[in-house]
PDBQT receptor file of N, H, CA, C and O in Angstrom, charges set to zero:
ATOM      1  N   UNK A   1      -3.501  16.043   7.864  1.00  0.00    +0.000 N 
ATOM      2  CA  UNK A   1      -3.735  14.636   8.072  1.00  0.00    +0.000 C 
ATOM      3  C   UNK A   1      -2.615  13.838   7.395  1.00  0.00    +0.000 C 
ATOM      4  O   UNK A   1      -2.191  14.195   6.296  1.00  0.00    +0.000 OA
ATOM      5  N   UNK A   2      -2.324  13.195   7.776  1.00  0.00    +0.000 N 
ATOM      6  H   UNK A   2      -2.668  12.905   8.669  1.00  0.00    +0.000 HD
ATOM      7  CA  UNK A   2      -0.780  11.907   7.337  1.00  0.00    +0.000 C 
ATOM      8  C   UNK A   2      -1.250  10.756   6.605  1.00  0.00    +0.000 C 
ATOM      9  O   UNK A   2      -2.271  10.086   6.755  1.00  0.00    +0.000 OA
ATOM     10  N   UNK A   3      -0.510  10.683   5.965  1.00  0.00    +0.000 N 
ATOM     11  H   UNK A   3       0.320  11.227   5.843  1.00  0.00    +0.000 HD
ATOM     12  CA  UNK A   3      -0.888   9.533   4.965  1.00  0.00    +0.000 C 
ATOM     13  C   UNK A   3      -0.557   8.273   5.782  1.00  0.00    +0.000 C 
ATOM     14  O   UNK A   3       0.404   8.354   6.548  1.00  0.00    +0.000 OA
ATOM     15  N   UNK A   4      -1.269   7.071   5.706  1.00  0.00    +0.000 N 
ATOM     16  H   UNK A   4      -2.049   7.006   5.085  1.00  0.00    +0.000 HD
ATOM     17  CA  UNK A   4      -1.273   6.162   6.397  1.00  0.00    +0.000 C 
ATOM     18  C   UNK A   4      -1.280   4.909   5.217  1.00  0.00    +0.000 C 
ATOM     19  O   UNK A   4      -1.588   5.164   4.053  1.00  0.00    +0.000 OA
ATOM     20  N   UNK A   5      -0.838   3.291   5.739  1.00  0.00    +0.000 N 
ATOM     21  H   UNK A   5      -0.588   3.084   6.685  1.00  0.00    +0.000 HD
ATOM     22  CA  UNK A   5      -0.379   2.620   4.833  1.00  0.00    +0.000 C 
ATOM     23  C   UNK A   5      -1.098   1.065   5.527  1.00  0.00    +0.000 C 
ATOM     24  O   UNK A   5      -1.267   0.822   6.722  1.00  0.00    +0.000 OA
ATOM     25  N   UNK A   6      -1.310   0.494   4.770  1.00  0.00    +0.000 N 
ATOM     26  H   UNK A   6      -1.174   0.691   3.799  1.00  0.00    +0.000 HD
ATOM     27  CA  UNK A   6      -2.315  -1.287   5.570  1.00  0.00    +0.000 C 
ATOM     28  C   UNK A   6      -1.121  -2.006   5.513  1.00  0.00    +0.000 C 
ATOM     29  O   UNK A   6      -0.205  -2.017   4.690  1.00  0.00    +0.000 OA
ATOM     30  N   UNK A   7      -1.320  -2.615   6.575  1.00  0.00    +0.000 N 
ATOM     31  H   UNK A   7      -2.064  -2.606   7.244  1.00  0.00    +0.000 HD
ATOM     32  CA  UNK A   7      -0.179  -3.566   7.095  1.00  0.00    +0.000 C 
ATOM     33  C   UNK A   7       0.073  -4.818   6.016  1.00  0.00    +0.000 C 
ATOM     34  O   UNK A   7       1.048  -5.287   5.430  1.00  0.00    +0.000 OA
ATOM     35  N   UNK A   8      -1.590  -5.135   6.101  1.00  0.00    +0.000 N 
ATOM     36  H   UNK A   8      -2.382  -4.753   6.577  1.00  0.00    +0.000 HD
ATOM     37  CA  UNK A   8      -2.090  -6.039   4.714  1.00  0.00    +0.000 C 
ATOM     38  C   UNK A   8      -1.304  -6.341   3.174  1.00  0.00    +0.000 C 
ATOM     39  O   UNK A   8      -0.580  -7.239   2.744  1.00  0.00    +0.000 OA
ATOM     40  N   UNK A   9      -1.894  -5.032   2.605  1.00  0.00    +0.000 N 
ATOM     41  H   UNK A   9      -2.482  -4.302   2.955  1.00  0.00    +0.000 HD
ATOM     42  CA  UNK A   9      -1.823  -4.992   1.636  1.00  0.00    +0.000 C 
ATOM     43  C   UNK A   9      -0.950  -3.674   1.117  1.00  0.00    +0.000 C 
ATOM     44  O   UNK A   9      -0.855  -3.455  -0.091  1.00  0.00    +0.000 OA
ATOM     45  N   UNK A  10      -0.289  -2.771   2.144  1.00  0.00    +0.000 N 
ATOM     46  H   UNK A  10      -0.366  -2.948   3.125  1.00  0.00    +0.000 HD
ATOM     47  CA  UNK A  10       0.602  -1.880   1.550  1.00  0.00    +0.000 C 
ATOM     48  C   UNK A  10       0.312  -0.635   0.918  1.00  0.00    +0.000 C 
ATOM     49  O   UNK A  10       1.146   0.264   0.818  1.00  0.00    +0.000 OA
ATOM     50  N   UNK A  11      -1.102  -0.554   0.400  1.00  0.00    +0.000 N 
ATOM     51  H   UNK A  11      -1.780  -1.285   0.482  1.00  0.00    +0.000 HD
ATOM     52  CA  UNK A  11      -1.474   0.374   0.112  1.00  0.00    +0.000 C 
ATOM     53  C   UNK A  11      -1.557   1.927   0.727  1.00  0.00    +0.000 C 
ATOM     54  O   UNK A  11      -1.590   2.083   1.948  1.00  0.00    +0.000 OA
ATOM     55  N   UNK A  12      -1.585   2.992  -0.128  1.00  0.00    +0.000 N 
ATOM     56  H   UNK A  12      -1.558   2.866  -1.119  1.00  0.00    +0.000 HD
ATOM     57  CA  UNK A  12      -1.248   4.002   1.018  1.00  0.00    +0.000 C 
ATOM     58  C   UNK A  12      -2.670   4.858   0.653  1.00  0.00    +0.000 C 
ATOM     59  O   UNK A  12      -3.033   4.890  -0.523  1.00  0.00    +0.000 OA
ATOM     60  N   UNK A  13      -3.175   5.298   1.319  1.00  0.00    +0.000 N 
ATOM     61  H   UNK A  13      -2.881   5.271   2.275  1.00  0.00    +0.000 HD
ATOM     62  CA  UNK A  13      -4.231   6.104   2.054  1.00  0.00    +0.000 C 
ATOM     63  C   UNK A  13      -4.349   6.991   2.908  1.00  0.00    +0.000 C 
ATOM     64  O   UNK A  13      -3.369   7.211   3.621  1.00  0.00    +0.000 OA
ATOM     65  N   UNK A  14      -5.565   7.767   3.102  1.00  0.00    +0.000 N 
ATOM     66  H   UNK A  14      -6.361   7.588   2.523  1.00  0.00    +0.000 HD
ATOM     67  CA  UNK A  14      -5.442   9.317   3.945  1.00  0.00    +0.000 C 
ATOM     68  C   UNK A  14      -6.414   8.392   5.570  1.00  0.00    +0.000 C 
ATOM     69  O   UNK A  14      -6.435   8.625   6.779  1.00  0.00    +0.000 OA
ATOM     70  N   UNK A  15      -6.994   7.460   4.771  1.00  0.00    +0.000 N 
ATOM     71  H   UNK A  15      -6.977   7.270   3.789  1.00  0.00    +0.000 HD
ATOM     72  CA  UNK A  15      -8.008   6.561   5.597  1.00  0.00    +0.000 C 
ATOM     73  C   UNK A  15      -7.156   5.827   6.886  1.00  0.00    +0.000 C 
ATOM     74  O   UNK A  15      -5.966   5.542   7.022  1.00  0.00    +0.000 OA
ATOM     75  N   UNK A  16      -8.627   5.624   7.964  1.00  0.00    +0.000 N 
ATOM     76  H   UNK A  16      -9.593   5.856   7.854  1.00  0.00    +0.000 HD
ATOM     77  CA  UNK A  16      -8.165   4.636   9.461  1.00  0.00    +0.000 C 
ATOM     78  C   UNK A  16      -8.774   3.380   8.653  1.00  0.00    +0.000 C 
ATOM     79  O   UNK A  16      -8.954   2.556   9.550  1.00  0.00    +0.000 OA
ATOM     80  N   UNK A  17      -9.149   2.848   7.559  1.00  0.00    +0.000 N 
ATOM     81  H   UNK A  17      -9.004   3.518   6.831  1.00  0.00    +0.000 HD
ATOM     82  CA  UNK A  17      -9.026   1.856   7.243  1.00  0.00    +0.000 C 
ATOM     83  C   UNK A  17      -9.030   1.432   5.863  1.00  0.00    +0.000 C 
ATOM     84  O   UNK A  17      -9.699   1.988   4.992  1.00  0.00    +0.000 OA
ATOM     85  N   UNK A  18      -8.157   0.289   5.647  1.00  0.00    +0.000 N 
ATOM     86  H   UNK A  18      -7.613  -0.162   6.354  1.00  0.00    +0.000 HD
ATOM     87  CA  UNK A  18      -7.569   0.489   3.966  1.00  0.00    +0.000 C 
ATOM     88  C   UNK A  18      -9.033   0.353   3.444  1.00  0.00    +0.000 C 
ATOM     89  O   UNK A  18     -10.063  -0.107   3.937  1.00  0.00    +0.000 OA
ATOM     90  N   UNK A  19      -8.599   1.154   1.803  1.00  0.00    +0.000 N 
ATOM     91  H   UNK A  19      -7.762   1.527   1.403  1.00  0.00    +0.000 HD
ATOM     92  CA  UNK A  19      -9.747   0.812   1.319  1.00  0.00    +0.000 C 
ATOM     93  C   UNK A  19      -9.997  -0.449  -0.094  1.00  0.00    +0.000 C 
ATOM     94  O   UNK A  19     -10.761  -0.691  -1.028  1.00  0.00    +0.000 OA
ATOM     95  N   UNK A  20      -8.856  -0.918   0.523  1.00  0.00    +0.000 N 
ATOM     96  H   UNK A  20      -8.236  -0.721   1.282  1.00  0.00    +0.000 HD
ATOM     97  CA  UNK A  20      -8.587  -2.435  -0.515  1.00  0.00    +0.000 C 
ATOM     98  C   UNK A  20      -9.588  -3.898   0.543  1.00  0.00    +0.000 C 
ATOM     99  O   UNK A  20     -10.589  -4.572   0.300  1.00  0.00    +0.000 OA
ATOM    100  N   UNK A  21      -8.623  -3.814   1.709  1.00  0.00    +0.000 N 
ATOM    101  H   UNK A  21      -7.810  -3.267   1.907  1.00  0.00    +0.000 HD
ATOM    102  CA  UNK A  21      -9.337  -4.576   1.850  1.00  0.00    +0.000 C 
ATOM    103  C   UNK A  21      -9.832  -4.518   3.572  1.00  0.00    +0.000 C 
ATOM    104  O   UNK A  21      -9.951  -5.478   4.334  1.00  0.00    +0.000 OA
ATOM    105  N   UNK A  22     -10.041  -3.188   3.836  1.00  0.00    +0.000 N 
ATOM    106  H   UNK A  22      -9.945  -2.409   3.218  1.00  0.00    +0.000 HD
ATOM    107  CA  UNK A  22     -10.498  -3.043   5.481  1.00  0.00    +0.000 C 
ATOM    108  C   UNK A  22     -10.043  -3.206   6.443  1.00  0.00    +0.000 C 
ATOM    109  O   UNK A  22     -10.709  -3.234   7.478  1.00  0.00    +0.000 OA
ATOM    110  N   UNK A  23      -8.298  -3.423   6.391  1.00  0.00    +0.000 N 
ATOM    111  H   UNK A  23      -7.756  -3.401   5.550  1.00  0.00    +0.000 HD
ATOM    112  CA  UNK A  23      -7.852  -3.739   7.571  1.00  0.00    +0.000 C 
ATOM    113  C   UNK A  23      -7.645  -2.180   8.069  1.00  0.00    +0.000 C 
ATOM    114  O   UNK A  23      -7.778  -1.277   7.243  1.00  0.00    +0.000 OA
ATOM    115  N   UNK A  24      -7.273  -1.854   9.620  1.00  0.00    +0.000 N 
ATOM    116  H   UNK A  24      -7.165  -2.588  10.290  1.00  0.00    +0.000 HD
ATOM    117  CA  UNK A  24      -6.655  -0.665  10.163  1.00  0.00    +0.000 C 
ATOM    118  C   UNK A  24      -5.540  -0.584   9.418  1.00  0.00    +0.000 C 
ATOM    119  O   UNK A  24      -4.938  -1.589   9.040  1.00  0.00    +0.000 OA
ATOM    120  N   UNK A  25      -5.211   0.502   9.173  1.00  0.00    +0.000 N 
ATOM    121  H   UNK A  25      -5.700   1.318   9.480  1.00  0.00    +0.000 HD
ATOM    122  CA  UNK A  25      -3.837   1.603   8.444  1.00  0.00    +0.000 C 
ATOM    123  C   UNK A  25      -2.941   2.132   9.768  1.00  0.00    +0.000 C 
ATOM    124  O   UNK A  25      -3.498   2.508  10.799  1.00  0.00    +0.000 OA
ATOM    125  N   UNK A  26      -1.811   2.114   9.640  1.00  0.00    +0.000 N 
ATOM    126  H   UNK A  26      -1.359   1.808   8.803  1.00  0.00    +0.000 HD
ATOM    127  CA  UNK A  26      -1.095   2.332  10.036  1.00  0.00    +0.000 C 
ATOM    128  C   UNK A  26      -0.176   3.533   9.725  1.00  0.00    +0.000 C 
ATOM    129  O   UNK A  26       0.188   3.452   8.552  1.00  0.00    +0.000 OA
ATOM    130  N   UNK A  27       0.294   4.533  10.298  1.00  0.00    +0.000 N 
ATOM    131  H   UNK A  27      -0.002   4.599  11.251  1.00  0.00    +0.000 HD
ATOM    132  CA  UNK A  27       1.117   5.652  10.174  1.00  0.00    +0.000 C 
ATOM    133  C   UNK A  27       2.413   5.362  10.014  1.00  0.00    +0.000 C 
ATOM    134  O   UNK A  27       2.976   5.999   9.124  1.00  0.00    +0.000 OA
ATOM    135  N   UNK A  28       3.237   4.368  10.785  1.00  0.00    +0.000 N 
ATOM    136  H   UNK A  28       2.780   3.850  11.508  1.00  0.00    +0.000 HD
ATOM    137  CA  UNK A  28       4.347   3.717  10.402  1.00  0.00    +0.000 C 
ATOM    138  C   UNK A  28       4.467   3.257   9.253  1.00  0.00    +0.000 C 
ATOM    139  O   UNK A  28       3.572   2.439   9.043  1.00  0.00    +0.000 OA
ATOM    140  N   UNK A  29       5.196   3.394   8.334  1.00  0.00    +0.000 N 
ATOM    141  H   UNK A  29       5.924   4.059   8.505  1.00  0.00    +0.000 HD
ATOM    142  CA  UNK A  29       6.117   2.882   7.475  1.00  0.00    +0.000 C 
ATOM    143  C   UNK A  29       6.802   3.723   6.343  1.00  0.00    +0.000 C 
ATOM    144  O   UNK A  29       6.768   4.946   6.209  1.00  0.00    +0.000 OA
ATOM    145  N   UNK A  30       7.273   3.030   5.759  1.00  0.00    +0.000 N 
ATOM    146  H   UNK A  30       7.301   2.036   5.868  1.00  0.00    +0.000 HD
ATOM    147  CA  UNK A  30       8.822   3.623   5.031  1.00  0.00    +0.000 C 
ATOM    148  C   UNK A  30       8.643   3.033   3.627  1.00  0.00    +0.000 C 
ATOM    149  O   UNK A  30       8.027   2.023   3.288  1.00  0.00    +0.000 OA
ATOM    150  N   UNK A  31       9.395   3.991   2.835  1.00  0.00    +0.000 N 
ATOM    151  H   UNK A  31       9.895   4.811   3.110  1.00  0.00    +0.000 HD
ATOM    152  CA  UNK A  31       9.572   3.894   1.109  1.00  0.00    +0.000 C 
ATOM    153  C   UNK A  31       8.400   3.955   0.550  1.00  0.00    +0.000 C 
ATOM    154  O   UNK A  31       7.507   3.874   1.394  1.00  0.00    +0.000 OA
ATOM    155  N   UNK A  32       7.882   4.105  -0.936  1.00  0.00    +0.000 N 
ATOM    156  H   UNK A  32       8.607   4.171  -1.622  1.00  0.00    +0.000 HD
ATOM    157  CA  UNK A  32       7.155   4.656  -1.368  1.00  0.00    +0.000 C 
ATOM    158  C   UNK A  32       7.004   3.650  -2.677  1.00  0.00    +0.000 C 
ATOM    159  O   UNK A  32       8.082   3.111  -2.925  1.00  0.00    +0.000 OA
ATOM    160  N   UNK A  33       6.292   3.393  -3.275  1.00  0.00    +0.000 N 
ATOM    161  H   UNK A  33       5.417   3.831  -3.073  1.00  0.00    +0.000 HD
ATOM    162  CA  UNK A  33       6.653   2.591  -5.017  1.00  0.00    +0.000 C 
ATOM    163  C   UNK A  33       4.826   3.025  -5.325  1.00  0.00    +0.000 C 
ATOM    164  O   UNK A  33       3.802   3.070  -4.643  1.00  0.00    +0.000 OA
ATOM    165  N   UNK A  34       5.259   3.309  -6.925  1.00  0.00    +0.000 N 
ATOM    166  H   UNK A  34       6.091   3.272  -7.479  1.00  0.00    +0.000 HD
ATOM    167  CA  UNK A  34       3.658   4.032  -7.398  1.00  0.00    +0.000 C 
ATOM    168  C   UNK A  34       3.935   2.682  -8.567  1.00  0.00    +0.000 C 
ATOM    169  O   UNK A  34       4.888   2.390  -9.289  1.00  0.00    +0.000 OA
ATOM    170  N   UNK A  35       2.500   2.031  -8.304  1.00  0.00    +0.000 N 
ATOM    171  H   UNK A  35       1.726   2.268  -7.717  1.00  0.00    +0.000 HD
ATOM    172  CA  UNK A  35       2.120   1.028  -9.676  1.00  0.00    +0.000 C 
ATOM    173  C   UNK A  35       0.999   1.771 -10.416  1.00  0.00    +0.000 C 
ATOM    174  O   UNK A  35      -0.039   2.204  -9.916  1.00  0.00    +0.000 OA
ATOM    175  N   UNK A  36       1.365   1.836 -11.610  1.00  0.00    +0.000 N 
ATOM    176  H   UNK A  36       2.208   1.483 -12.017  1.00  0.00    +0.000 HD
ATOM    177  CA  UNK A  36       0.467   2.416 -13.195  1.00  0.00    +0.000 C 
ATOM    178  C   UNK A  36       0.104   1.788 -13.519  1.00  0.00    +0.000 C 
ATOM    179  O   UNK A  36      -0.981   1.959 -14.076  1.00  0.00    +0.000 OA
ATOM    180  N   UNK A  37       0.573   0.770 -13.469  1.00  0.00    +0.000 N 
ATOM    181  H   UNK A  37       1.454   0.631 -13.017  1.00  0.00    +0.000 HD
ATOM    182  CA  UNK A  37       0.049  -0.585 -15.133  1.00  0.00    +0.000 C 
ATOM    183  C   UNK A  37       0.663  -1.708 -14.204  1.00  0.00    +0.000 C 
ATOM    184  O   UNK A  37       1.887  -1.808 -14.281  1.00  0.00    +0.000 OA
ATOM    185  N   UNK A  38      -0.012  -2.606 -13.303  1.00  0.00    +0.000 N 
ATOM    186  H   UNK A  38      -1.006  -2.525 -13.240  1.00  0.00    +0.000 HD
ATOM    187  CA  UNK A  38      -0.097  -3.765 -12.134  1.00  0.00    +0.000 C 
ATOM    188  C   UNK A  38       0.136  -5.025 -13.273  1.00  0.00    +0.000 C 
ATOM    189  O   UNK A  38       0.818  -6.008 -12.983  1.00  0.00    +0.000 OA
ATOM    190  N   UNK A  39      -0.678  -4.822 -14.922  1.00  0.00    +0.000 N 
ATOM    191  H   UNK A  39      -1.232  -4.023 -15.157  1.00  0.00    +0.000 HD
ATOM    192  CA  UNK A  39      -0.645  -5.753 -15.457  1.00  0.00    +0.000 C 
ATOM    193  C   UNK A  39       0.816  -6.142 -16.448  1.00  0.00    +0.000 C 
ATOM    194  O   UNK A  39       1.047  -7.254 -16.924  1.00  0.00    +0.000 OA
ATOM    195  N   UNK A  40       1.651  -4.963 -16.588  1.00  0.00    +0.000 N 
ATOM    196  H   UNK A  40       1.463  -4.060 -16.201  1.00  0.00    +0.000 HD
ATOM    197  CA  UNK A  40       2.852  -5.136 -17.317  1.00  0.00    +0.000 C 
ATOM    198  C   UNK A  40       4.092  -4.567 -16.750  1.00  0.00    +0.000 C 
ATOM    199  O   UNK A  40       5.029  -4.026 -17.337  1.00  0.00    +0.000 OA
ATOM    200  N   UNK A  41       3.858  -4.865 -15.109  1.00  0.00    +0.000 N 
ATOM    201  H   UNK A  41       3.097  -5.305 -14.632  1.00  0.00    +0.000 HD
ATOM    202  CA  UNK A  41       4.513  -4.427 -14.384  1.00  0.00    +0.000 C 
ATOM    203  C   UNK A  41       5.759  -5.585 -13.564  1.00  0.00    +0.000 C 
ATOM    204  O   UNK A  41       5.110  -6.140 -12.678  1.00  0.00    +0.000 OA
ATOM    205  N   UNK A  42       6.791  -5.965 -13.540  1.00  0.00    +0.000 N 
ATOM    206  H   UNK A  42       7.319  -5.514 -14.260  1.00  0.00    +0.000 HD
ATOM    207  CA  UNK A  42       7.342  -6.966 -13.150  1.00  0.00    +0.000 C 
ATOM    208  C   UNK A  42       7.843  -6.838 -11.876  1.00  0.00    +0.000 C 
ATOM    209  O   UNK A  42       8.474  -7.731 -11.310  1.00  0.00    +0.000 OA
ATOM    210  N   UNK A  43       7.487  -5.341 -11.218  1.00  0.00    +0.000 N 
ATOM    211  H   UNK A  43       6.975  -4.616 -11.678  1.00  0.00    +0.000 HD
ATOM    212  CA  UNK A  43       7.528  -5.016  -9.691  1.00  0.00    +0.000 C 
ATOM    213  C   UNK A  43       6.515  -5.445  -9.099  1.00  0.00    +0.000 C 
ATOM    214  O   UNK A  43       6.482  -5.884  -7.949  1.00  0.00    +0.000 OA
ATOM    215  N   UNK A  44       5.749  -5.357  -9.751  1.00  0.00    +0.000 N 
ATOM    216  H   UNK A  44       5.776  -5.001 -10.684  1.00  0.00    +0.000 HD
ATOM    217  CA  UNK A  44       4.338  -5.197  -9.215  1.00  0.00    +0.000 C 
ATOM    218  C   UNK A  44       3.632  -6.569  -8.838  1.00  0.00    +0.000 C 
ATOM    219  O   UNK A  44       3.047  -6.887  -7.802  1.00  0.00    +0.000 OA
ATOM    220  N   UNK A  45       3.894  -7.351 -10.120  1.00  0.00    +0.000 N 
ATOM    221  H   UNK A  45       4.369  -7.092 -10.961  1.00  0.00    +0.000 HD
ATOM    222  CA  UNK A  45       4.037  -9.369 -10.226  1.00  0.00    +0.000 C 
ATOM    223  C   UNK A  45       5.072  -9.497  -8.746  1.00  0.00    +0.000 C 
ATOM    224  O   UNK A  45       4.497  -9.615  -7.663  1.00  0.00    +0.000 OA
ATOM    225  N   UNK A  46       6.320  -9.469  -8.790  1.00  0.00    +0.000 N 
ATOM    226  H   UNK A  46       6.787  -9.373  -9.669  1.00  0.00    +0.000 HD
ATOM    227  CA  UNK A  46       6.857  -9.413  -7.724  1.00  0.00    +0.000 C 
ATOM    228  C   UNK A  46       6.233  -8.965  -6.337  1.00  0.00    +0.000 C 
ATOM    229  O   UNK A  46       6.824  -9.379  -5.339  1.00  0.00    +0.000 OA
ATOM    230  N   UNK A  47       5.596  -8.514  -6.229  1.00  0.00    +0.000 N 
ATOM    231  H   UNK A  47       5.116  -8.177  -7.040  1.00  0.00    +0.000 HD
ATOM    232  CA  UNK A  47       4.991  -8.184  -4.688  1.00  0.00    +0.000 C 
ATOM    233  C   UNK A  47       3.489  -8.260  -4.518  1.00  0.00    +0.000 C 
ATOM    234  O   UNK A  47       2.898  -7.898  -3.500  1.00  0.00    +0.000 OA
ATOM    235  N   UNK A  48       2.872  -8.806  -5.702  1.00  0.00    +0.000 N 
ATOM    236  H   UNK A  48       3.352  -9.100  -6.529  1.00  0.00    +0.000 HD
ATOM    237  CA  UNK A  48       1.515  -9.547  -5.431  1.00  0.00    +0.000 C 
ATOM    238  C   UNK A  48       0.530  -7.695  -5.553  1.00  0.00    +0.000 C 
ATOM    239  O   UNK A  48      -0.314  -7.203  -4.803  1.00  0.00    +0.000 OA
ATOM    240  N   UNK A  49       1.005  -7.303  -6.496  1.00  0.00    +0.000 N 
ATOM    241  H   UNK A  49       1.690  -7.702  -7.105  1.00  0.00    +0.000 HD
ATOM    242  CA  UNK A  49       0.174  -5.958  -6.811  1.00  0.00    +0.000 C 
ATOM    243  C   UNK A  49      -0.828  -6.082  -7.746  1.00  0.00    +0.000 C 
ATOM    244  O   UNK A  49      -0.624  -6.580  -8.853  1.00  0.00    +0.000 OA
ATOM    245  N   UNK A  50      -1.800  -5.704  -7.415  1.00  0.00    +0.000 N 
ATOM    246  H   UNK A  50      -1.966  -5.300  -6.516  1.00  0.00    +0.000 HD
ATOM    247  CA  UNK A  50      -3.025  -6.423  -8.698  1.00  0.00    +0.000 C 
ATOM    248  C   UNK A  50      -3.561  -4.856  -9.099  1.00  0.00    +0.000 C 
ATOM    249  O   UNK A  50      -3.682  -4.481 -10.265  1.00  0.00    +0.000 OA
ATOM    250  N   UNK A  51      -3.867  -3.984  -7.869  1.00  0.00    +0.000 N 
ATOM    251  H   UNK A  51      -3.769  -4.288  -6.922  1.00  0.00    +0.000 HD
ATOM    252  CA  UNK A  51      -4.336  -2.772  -8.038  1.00  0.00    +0.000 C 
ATOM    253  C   UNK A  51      -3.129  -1.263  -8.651  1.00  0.00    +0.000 C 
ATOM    254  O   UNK A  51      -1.960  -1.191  -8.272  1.00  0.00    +0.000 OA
ATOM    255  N   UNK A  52      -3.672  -0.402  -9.453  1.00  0.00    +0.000 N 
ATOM    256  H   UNK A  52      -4.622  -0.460  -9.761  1.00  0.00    +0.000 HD
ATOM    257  CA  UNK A  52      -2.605   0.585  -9.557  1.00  0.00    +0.000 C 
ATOM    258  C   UNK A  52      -2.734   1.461  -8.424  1.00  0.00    +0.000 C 
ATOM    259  O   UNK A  52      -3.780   1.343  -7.785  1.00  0.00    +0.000 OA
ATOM    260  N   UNK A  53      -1.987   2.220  -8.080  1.00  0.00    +0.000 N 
ATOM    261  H   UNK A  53      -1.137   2.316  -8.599  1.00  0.00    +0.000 HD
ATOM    262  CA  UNK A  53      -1.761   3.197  -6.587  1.00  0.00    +0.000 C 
ATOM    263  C   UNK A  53      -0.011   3.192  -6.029  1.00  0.00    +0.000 C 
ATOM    264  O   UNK A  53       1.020   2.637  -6.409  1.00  0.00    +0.000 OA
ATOM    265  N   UNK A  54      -0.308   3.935  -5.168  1.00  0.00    +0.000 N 
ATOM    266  H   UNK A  54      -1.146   4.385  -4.859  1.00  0.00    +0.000 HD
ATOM    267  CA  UNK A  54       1.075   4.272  -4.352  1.00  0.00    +0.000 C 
ATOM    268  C   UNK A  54       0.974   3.222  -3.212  1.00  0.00    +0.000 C 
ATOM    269  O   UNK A  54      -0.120   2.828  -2.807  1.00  0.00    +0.000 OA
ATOM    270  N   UNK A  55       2.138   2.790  -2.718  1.00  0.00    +0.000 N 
ATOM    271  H   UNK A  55       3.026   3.110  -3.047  1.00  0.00    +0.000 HD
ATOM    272  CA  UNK A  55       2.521   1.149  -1.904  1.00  0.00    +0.000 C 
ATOM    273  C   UNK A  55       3.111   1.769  -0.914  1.00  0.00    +0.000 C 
ATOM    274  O   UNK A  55       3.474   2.937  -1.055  1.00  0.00    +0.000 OA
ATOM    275  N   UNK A  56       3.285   1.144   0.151  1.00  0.00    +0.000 N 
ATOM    276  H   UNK A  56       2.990   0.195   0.266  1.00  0.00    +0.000 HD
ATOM    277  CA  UNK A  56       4.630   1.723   0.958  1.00  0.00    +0.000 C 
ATOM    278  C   UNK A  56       5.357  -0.062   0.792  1.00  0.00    +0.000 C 
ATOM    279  O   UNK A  56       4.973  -1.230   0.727  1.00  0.00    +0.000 OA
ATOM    280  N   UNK A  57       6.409   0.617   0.790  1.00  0.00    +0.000 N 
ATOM    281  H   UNK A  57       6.721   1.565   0.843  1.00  0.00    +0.000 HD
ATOM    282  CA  UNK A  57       7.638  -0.758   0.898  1.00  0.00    +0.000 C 
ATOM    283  C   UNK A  57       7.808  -1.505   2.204  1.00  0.00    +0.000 C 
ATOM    284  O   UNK A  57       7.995  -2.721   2.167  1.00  0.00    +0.000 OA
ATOM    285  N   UNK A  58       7.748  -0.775   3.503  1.00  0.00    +0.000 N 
ATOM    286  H   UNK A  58       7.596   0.213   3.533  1.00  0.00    +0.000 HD
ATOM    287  CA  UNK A  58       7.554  -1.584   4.606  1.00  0.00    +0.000 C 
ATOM    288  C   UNK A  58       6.278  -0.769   5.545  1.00  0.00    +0.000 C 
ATOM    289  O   UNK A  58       5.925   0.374   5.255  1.00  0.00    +0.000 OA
ATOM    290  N   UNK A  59       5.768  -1.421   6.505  1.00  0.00    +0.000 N 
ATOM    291  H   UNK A  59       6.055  -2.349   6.741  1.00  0.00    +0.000 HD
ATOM    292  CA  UNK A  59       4.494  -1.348   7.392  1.00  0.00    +0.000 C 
ATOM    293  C   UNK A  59       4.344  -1.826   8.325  1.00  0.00    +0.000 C 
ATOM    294  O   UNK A  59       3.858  -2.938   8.531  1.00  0.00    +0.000 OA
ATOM    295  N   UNK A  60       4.892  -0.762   9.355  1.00  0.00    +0.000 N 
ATOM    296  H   UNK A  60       5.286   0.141   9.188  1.00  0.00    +0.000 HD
ATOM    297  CA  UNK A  60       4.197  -1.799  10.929  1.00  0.00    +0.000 C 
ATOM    298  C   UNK A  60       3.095  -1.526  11.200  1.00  0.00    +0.000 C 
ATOM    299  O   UNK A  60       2.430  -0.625  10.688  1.00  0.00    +0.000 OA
ATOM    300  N   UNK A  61       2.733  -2.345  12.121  1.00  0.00    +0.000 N 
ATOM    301  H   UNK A  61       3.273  -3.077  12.536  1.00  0.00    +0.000 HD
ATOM    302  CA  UNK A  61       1.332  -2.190  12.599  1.00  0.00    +0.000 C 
ATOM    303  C   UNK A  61       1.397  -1.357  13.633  1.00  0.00    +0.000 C 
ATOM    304  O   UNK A  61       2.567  -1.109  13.924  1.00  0.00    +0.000 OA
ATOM    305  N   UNK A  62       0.385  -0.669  14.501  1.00  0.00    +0.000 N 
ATOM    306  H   UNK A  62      -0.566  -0.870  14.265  1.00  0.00    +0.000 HD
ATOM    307  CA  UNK A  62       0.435   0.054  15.664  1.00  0.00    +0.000 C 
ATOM    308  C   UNK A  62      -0.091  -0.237  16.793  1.00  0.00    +0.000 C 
ATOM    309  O   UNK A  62       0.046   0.523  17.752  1.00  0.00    +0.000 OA
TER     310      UNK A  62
């Protein structure tokens, strides 16, 4: 099974729908970024990351 990523919110998942915030996941997309610590993170501030997890950097929809 392929890891899949929300168009939404970026998050990456094994799921057909994110489990942040329920939109359909998508199989498309590219790059990878893992947030640990969302709260002392200045990547993470930068791209509106509140949760820790693995991101994908870009996401199309399908």
């Amino acid at each position: 099974m392929a890891e899949k990523a929300c168009p939404r919110c970026s998050i990456i998942s094994f799921n057909d729908e994110c489990p942040l915030c329920g939109y359909k996941t998508s199989s498309n997309w590219n790059g990878l970024i893992v947030i640990l610590d969302p709260d002392n993170s200045d990547l993470a501030k930068e791209l509106n990351i509140r949760v820790p997890g693995r991101y994908a950097l870009r996401v199309k929809e399908e």
